[in-house]
N, C-alpha and C positions, 0 to 999 in steps of 0.2 A: 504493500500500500504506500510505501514510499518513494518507491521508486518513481523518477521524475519522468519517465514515458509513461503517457498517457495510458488507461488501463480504454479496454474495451467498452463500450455503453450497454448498459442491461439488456437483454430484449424487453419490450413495455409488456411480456405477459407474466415476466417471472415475478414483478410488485405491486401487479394489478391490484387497484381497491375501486369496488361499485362506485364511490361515491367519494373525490376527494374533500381534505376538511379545506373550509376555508375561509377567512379571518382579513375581507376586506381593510379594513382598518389598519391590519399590519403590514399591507401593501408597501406603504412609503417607506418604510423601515429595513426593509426586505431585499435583500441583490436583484437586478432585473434579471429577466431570464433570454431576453433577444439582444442581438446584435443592434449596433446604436445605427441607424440609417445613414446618419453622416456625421462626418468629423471635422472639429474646429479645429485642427490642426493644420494648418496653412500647405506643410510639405505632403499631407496626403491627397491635394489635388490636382497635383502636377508633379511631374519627373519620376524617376521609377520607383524612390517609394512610394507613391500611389498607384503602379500598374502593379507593383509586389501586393500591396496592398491589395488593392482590386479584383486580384487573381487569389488571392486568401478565401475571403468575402466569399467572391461565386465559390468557389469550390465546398467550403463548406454548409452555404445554403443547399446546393445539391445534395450534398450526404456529411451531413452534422453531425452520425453515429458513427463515423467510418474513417473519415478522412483526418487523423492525429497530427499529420506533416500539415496541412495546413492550419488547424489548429494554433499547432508549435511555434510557426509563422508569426500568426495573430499577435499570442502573448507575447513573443519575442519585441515585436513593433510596442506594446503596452510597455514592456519594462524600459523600452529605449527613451519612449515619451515622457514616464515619470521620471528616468534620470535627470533630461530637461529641465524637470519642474521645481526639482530641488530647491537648486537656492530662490525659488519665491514662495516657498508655501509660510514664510511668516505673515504673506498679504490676508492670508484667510482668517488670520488671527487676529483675537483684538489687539496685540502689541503691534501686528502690522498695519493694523490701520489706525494706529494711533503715530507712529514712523510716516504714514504716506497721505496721511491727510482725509479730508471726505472727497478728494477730487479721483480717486482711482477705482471707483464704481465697476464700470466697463472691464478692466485690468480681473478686478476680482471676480466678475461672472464670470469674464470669459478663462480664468484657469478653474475658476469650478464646474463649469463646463468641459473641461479638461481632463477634469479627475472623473467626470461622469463617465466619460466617452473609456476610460482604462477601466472604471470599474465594472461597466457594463460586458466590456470583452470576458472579462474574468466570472464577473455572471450568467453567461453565453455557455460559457465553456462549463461551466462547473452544474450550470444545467441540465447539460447532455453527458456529462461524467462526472455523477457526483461522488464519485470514491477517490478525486486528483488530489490527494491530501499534498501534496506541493504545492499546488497552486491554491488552497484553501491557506496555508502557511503564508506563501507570500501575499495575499491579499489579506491577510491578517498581520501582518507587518506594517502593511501600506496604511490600515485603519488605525493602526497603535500610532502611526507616527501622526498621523493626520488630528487625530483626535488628544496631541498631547494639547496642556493645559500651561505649563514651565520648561521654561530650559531644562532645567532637571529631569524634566519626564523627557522629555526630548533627548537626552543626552543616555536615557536608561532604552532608549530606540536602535542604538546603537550609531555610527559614525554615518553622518551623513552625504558624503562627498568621497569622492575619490573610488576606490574599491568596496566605501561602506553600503548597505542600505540595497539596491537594485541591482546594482554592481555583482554584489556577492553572489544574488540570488542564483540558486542551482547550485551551487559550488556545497562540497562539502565542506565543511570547517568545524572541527575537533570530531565529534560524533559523529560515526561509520550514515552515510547516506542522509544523512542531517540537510534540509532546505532551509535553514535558517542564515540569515546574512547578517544576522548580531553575532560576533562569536561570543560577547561575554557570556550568552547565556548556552552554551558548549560548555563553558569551564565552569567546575563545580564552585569554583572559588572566587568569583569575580561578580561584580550587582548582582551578591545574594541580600546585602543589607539593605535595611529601610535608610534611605538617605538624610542628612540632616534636613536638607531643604524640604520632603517632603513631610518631616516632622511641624515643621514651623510656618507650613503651607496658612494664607488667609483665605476664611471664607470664599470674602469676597474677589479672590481669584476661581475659584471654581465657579463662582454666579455668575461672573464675567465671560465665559468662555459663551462663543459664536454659535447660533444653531445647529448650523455644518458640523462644527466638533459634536454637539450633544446625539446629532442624529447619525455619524462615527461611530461614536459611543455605543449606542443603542443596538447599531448591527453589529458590533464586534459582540455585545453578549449573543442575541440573536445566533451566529455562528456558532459560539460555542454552545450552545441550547443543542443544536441540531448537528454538531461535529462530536462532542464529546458529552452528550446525553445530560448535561446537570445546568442548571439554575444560578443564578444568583446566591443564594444559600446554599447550594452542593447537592438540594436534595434534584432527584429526577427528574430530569426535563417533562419528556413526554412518553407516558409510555401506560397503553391500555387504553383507559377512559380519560379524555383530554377535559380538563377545565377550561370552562369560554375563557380565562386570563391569561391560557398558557397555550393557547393556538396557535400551530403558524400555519402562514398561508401558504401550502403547498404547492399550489399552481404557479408563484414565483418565486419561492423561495429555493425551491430544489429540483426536481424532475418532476415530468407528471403526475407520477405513479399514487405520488404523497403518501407511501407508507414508511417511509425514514419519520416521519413526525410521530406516527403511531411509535415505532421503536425506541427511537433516541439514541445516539451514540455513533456516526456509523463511519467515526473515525477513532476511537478510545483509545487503539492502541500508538496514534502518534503520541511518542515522545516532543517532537518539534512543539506541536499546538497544547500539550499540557504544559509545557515550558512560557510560551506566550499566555496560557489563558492566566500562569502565578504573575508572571507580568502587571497582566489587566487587572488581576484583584490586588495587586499590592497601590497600582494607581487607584481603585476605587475606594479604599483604605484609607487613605493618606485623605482624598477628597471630600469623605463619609465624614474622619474626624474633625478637617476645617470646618465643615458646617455644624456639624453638632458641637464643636467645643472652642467656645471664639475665645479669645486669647485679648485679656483684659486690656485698656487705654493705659499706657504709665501716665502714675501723674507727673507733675510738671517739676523738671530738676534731676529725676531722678536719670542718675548714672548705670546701666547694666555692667555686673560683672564686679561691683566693689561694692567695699565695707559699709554699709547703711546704716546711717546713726540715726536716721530719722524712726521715729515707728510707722509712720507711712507706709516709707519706701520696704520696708522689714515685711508689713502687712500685706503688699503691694506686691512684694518676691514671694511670698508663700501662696498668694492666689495665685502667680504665676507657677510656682513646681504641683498645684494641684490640675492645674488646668495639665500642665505635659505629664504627668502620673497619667491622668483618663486618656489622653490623647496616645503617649505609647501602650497602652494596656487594650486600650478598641486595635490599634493599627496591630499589632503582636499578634491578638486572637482571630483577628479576622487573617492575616496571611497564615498563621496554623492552620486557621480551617479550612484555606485552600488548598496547601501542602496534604492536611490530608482529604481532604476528596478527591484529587489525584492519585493519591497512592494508593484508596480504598476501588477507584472506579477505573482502572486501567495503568496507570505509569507506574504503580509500583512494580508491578511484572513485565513491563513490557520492555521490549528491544532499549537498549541504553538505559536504563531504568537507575545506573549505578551513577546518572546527572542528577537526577531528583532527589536519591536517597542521600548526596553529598551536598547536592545545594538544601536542603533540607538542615543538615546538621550545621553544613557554614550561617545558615542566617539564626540557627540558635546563635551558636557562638558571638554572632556581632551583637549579641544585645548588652553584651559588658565591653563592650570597645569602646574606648573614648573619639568622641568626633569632635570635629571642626564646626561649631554653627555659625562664625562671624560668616566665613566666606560663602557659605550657603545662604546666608542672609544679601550679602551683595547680589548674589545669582538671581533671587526674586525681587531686587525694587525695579527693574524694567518692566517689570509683569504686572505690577501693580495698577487696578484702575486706577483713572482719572480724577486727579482731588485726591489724591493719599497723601499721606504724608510719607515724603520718600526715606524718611529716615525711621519712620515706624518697625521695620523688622529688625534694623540693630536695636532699640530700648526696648525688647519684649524676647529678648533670647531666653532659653532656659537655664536658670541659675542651679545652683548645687543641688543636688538631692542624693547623699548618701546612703541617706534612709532607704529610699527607690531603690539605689542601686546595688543594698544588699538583700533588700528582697528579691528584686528580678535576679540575681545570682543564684539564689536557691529554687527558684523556676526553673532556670537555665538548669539547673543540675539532674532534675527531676525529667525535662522532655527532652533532653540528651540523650539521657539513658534508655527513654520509651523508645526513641530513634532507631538507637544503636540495636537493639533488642530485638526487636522488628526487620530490622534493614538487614540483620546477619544470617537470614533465615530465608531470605532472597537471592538465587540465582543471578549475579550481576559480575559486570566487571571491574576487576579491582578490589573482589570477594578478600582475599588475605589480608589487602590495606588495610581496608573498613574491620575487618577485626581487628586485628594489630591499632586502631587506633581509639577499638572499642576497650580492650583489653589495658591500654597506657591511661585511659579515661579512667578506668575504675580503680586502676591504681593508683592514682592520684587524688584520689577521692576518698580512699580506704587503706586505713592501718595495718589492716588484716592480711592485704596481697600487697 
């Protein structure tokens, strides 16, 4: 299933259902399912790549279950386009349109018409082979980055220029057959941490983000609904008796047949997309707690990061370490509880599975790492809406909490060892490491060995 040749299209009698479901409303939300009629792209109307083009197009209207090479074509042209589009896609943001004025209207339709026209091909295609867990990958990349909200989230997208990002796409990089084009998320050890910046995230950066991001947002769950069978809270997508809330619309969401809705999951075993969907719930984490947990006004005077003689400023630091005690405690549980509904619903067994079971334990581990928050605080006052005060995220850093810090140590100690425990019991690679570093764990922990 991961292999990047296209697999064969089902015959339509082997998913056949009387009656597909269908959930008008979640239309807009949903991948198209046809090819876009035409393209804003100026070089696909003249010169050869538009007869290459052209010659794609017919071939696969003629036979859309059959013809792969021209297919291959297609997406090829798609990922060429988005490499293009790179260095503008801050226009679609409110940072970038707060950079280019209200005068770039026109500029911004037409590269989201842009992005329609590559998400469509990919919709096309994934219509008529809904098993190309490659190309459900890279267009789940394409929505991570589209939909970030901070440089930070953008930077946890992996490299945007050069070899990064469309570039990679197809290449292997660390993991055997791997379609990802971020490698940090190859390596067990590398953006497994919750970031400072996304610790100290404002509300009102997440209120701020563009419809285009929100309705981003919306399909990348969507995809994982229907790729990797689970919800928003891990529990079951779809599967038997559907609730009118947890519909999707078959007829464009995926192939005709619409029994993948009935089922759910009919990708579980990518390692790549359980990798992206811990991604997507550590941004939706970090977002969940800026809006649920606003991070008090300092009052006036007061200095972050020294000695307070005021009892104010004393009162003032303590509302602040309780506001980041709830805020790391929501963001910790809820990236657990991705980790493991992944490991309960497919990536714990599956192919490379010794990425999860390691990035798993590295992001225990970083929860007693000391961070940097100044410089992560610089990284969000560009991002900040309009009328902030730009100095707002250096006076609302989080101040000491030792207390915190030796509690979440004896957490750490406790879901370390559920890890380890679990993980050692699993067929994976790098089986003797992961003891060997289970075994110097307990040792270090205990008198006894």
């Amino acid at each position: 299933a991961n292999d990047a040749t296209l697999p064969a299209a089902l015959p339509s009698t082997t998913l056949a259902t009387p009656t597909p479901v269908i959930n008008a409303s979640l239309s807009p939300l949903l991948l198209p399912t046809a090819l876009p009629s035409t393209s804003p792209f100026t070089h696909h109307n003249a010169g050869p790549t538009s007869d290459r083009l052209r010659n794609a197009m017919s071939r696969i209207a003629a036979n859309p279950a059959r013809d792969a090479e021209a297919w291959q074509a297609l997406i090829t042209e798609a990922q060429s386009c988005y490499r293009q589009l790179l260095p503008n896609l801050y226009k679609l943001k409110n940072i970038g349109m707060k950079m280019e004025g209200s005068g770039n209207d026109s500029e911004v339709e037409l590269l989201g018409r842009k992005l329609d026209w590559i998400e469509a091909c990919y919709g096309a295609l994934l219509h008529h082979f809904p098993y190309a867990v490659t190309h459900y990958v890279q267009l789940v990349e394409i929505l991570l980055r589209l939909s970030a909200l901070t440089q930070d989230e953008e930077e946890q997208c992996g490299p945007s220029g050069g070899m990064g990002m469309m570039g990679m796409m197809g290449s292997t990089t660390g993991a055997a057959g791997s379609a990802l084009s971020n490698p940090a998320l190859n390596t067990p050890d590398q953006g497994v941490a919750m970031t400072p910046a996304s610790l100290i995230m404002m509300g009102t950066m997440v209120a701020s983000g563009t419809e285009r991001q929100k309705l981003y947002d919306v399909k990348l769950d969507r995809i994982f609904q229907l790729c990797l069978g689970v919800t928003l809270d891990g529990s079951s997508a779809v599967h038997g008796d559907v609730a009118a809330s947890k519909l999707i619309d078959t007829e464009r969401a995926t192939s005709p047949d619409g029994a993948r809705t009935v089922m759910g999951g009919v990708c579980q075993q990518s390692m790549d997309l359980w990798l992206l969907y811990l991604r997507k719930r550590s941004f939706d984490a970090a977002r969940t707690s800026a809006l649920e947990v606003s991070i008090p006004f300092p009052p006036p005077g007061y200095t972050p990061m020294a000695a307070q003689a005021s009892v104010l400023y004393q009162q003032y630091e303590e509302s602040l370490r309780a506001v980041y005690r709830t805020r790391k405690e929501s963001m910790r549980d809820s990236v657990v509880a991705a980790y493991e509904t992944a490991l309960t619903r497919g990536a714990g067994f599956a192919q490379n599975n010794h990425l999860i079971w390691k990035r798993y334990v590295n992001f225990v581990k970083s929860w007693t790492v000391p961070v940097n928050y100044s410089s992560a605080a610089l990284s969000l006052i560009q991002w900040l809406p309009p009328g902030t005060d730009r100095n707002l995220p250096n006076l609302t850093l989080p101040p000491l909490d030792p207390a915190h810090d030796h509690t979440t140590s004896q957490k750490q100690l406790s879901q370390l060892r559920s890890i380890y425990q679990r993980g050692i019991t699993h067929p994976m690679t790098g089986l003797d490491q992961f003891w060997q570093e289970y075994e110097s764990f307990e040792r270090s922990h205990s008198e006894s060995l």
